[in-house]
N, C-alpha and C positions, 0 to 999 in steps of 0.2 A: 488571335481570332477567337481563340476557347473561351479567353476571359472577357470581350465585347460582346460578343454572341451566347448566351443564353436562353433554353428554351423554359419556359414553365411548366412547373414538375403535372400542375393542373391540367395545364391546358393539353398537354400531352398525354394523358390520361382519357382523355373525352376524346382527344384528334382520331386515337386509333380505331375507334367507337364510328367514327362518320368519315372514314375513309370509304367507305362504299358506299351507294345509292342504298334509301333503306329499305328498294324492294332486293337489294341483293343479300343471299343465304353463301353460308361461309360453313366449309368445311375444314376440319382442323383436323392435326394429326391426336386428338383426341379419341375421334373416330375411327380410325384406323385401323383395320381387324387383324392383317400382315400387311407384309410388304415382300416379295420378290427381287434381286438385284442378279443380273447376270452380266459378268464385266467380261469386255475383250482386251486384247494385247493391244492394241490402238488408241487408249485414250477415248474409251464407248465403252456405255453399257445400256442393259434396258432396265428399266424399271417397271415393275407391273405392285402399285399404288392398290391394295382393296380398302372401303369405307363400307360402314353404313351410315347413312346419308336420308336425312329425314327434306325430304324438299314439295315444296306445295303443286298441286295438277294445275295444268297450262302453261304458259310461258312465265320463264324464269332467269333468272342472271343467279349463276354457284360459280363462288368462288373459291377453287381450290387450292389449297392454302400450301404450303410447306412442301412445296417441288423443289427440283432440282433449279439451282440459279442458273445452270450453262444446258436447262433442258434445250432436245430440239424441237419446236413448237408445231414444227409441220409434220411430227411425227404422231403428235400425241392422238390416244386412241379413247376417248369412255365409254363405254358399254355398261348396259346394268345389267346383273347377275341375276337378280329376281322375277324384274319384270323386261324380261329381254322384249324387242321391238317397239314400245313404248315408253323409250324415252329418244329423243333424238336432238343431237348436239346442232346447233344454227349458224353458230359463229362463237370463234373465241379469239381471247387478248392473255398475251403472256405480258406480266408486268414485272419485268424483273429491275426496275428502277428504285432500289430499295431506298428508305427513309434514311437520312442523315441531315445533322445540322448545315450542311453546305446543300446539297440536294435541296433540300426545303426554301434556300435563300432562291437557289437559280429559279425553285418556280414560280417565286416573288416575284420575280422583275417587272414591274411596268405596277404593281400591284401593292397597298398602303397594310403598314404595319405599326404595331404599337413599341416607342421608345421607351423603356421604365430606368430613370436614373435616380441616384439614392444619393442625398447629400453628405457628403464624406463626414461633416461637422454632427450635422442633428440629428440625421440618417430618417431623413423628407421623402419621402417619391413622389415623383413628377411622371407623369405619362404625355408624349407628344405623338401626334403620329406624323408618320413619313412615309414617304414611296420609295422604294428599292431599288434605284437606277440602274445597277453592276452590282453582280456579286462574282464576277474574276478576281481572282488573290488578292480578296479582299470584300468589301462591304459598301457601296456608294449610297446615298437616302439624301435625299431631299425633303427638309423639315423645314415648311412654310417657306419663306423665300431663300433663304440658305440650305450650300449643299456640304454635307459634312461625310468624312469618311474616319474610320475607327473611335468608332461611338462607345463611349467608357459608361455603358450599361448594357441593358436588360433586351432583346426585340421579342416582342407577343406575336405569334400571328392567330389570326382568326380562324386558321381551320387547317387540313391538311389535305391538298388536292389529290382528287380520286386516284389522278394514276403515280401516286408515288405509295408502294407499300413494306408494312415494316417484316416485311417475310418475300420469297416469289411466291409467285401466286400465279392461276393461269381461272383467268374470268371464262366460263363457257355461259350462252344465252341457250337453253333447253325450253323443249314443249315437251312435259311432262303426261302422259297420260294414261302410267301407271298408277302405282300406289304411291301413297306418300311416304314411304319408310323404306327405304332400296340399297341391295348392297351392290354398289360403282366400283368399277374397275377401269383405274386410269393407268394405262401402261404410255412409256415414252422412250425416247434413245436420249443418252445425256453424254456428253462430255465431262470431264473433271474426276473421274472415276476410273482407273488403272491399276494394274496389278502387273507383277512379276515374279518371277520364281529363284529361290536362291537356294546352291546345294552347298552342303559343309562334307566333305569326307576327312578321315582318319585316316592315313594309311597303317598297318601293321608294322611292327620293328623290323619282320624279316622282307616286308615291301611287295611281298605274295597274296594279301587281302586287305579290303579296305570295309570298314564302317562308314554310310553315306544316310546324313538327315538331309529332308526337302523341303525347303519354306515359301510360304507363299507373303508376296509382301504387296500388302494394299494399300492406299494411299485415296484419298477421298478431298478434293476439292472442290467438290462441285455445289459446292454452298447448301446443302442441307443433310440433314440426318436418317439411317434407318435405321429402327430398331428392329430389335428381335429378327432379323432381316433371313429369311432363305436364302443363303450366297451360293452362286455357281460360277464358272472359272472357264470360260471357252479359251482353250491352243489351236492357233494357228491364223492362218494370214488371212481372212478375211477381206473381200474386196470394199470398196466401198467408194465412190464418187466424190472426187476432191473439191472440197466446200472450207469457205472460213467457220470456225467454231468459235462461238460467244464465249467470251469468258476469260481466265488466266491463262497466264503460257503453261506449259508442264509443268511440275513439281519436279524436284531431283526427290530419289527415294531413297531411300536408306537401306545398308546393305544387313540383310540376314544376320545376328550373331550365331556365334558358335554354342547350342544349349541340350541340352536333354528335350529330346520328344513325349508327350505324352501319344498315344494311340489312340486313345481317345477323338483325340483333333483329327483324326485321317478324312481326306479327302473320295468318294467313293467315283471312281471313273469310266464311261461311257463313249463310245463314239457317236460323233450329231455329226448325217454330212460327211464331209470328209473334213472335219475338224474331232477335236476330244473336248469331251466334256467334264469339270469335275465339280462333285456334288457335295457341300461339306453335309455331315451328318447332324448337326445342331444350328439351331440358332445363333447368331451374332447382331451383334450393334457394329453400324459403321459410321464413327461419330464425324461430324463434319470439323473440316480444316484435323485429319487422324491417318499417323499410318500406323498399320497395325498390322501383326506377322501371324498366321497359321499353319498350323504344323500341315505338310503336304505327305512327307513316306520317310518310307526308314528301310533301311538294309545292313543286315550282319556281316560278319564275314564272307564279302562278296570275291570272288579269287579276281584278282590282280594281276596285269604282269607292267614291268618297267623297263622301257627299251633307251640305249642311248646312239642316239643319230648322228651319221654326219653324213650331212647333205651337199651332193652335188652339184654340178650344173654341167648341160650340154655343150654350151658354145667352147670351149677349152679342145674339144676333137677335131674342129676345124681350121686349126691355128696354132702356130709354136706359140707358147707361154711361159715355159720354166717353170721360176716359185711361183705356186700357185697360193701360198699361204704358209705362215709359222703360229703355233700356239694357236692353232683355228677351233672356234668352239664347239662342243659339241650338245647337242640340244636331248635335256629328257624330257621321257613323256610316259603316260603312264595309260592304261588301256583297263576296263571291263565291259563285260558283257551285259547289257538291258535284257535278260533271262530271268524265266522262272526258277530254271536251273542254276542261277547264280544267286537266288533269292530277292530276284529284281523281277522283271517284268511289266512296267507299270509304263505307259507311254507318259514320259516326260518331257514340258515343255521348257523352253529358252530361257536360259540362262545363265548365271555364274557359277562355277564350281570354285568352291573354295578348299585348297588338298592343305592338308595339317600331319603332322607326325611328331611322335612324343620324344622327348632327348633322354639322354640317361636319367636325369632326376624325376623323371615324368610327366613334365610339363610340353602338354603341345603347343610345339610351333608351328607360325605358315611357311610353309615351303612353295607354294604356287598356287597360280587360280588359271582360268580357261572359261570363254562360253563355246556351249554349246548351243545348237538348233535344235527346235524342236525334234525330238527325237521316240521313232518308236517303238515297238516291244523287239525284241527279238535284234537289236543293234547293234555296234561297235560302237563304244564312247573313247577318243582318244581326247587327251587331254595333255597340252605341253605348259611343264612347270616351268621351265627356264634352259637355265646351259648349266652344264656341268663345270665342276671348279676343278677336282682332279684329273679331268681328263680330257686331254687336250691331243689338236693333230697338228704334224707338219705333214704338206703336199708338195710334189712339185711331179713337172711334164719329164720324162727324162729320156725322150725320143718324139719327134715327129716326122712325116715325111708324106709326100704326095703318091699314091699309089701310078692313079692314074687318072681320067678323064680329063676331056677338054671342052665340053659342054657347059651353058649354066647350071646345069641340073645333074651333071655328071661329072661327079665329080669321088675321089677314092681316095680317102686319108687312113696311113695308118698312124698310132698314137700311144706313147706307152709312158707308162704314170708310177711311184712309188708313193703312199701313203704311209708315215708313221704314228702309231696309235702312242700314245705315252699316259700313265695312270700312277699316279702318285697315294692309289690307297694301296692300303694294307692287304686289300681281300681283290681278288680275278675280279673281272668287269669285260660283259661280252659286247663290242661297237658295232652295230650296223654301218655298212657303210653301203648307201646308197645312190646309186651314179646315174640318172635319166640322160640314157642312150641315143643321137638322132640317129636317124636314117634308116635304111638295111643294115645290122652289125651285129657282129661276131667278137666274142672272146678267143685272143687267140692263144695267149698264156697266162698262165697266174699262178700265184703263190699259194692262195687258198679258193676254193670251189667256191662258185658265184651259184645263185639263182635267178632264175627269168622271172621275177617278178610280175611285170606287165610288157606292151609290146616294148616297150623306149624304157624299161628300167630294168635294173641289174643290183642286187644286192649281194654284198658280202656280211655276213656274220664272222666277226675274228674276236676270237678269244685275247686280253692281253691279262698277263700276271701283275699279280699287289706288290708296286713300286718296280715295274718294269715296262716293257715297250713291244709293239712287235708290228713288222712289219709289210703290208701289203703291196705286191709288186702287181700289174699287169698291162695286158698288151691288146690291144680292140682295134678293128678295122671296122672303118663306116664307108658306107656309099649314099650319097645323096641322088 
């Protein structure tokens, strides 16, 4: 098709010249004084567009040039800044039907174009014209009484119809009856504009503190450019009324690297609402079809702690079981504090945690990742890296019996369990073990002191020794 279809370097040069009526004024991001960008976690941002914008008094057709391609149209707002109440918007058209070689054919259709072929031998042109019957995957024209399809030349057309343009654009009809020289402010909600947050921690050799950088990763498809852009960053769920949105599906984003922060880049943070606001402190460019990472926080030596779980389950108290499991794994995870006091404090929003820790040579490796929710000052961040390799449980039931009751609902079981801890490092390692308790119930014996966690949970904390085992026995009555 590239090599049949040809446009003229000329004729294209004028077309984009008479794509609007020549009472319509065009504003370009020439004009342009700022630009505003506030993006949400949803695939939405707003744009607040300022111009100054030279447009004649009375009625007028301005066409605003270099929008958002996936703008939302019923959103958009202009207002003039100068001569506020004296200008008022009448009717507008979003043209987001941008100019391409096939675009152009399909507006042909039913409508006569110029053929220019070049004699392979003399290298002659010939010009015929033809009507554009089809331009579906492919080209159909009818030249004088024959209809030919993959024409091994040149098509001219005469002009380029108003509503196909080579940018989006959104036409607005104004009766101006201000001044002529105004500075416009077009604000709009767009789609193709997202962001998300990506965190890198260190953990310390002794696994008691962690170093944590916080990236912010943008991603800009929404077919146009902002420069020099004021960017802000709203966390949290925003509601919003479920509608098709114009345009490409989502982007996949690319995950945060692991790099040095500048401070410089910090993001300054506010509450709007009952969402957070963050404010970068400099200008940026958000180039279209761009993702691009800023630096969001940083944190030193944050104290840390690392627990290693083994998690239970309830239904087991209600029924003989036996082995309940061999070499059953055991899950770490690793916890700090969203404090000032921890030299955090900064309400953080959703995303990946990526934990790293440096080997003997010093090269850090990943050891786990975790999202997080949005999350506020003054929090708990638990984060599970995986399961542990040295440390490992055998369980098993090793008494059950019906206490008593004959009701649905009444019903008395007692139940008694031996857990072995087994830890094949070198150094003590201390195993939560955590058993969600049903019913009414009691511990009735055990090997090491439990706590009451919550109403339905019981934890044990058991120390086991490097390249040793040790063993937790007990005994619980439930009542349903």
């Amino acid at each position: 098709m590239s090599r049949q279809v040809a446009l003229s370097m000329l004729l294209l040069g004028s077309a984009c010249m008479t794509v609007a009526d020549a009472a319509e004024q065009t504003s370009s991001l020439n004009e342009q004084q700022e630009v505003a960008v506030t993006i949400y976690n949803q695939d939405l941002a707003l744009v607040k567009d300022l111009r100054n914008v030279g447009v004649k008094r009375g009625s007028l057709a301005l066409a605003f040039r270099d929008v958002s391609a996936r703008m939302r149209p019923e959103t958009a707002l202009l207002r003039s800044v100068t001569s506020p109440g004296k200008l008022s918007v009448l009717e507008q058209n979003f043209d987001y039907d941008l100019l391409t070689p096939q675009k152009l054919l399909e507006k042909y259709v039913g409508r006569s174009v110029s053929v220019i072929k070049t004699h392979p031998t003399t290298g002659v042109e010939t010009v015929e014209r033809a009507q554009v019957l089809a331009a579906n995957q492919g080209v159909v024209l009818k030249i004088g009484d024959r209809i030919e399809t993959g024409v091994p030349g040149r098509l001219v057309f005469d002009d380029v119809p108003p509503n196909l343009r080579d940018r989006p654009t959104l036409v607005m009809q104004l009766d101006n009856q201000g001044a002529e020289q105004q500075q416009m402010e077009l604000s709009y909600l767009t789609g193709g504009l997202s962001w998300k947050a990506d965190y890198v921690v260190e953990l310390a050799d002794k696994e008691d503190q962690l170093d944590i950088s916080g990236w912010v990763t943008l991603n800009n498809q929404s077919g146009a450019s902002y420069r020099n852009a004021k960017l802000q960053l709203v966390a949290g769920d925003v509601n919003r009324v479920e509608e098709r949105m114009r345009g490409a599906p989502k982007p996949m984003m690319a995950a945060a690297p692991m790099m040095d922060m500048a401070k410089k880049e910090r993001f300054a943070e506010e509450s709007l609402f009952e969402y957070h606001l963050y404010t970068l402190d400099r200008p940026t460019t958000i180039a279209e079809s761009q993702t691009k990472q800023v630096a969001l926080l940083s944190g030193a030596g944050v104290p840390a702690r690392k627990e290693l779980l083994l998690q239970g389950n309830d239904y087991y108290y209600s029924s003989s079981y036996g082995d309940l499991g061999q070499k059953m794994k055991v899950g770490v995870f690793v916890e700090f504090d969203n404090k000032e006091a921890s030299r955090l404090g900064m309400p953080l929003p959703a995303g990946v945690i990526r934990v790293y820790k440096k080997d003997r040579a010093g090269n850090a490796q990943f050891v786990g990742e975790d999202h997080i929710d949005h999350t506020p000052k003054n929090e708990k961040i638990r984060l599970k890296l995986g399961e542990a390799f040295d440390v490992t449980a055998d369980k098993k039931q090793t008494d059950f019996k019906k206490v008593g009751g004959n009701g649905k609902y009444n019903y008395i079981f007692e139940a008694a369990f031996e857990v072995v801890l087994k830890n094949a490092k070198k150094e003590a390692v201390t195993v939560t073990v955590r058993e969600p308790m049903p019913g009414d119930w009691q511990v009735l014996s055990e090997s090491h002191p439990h706590q009451k966690t919550a109403s339905n949970t019981s934890d044990w904390r058991i120390t086991v020794p490097g390249e040793g085992s040790t063993t937790l026995k007990y005994r619980a009555l439930v009542r349903y």
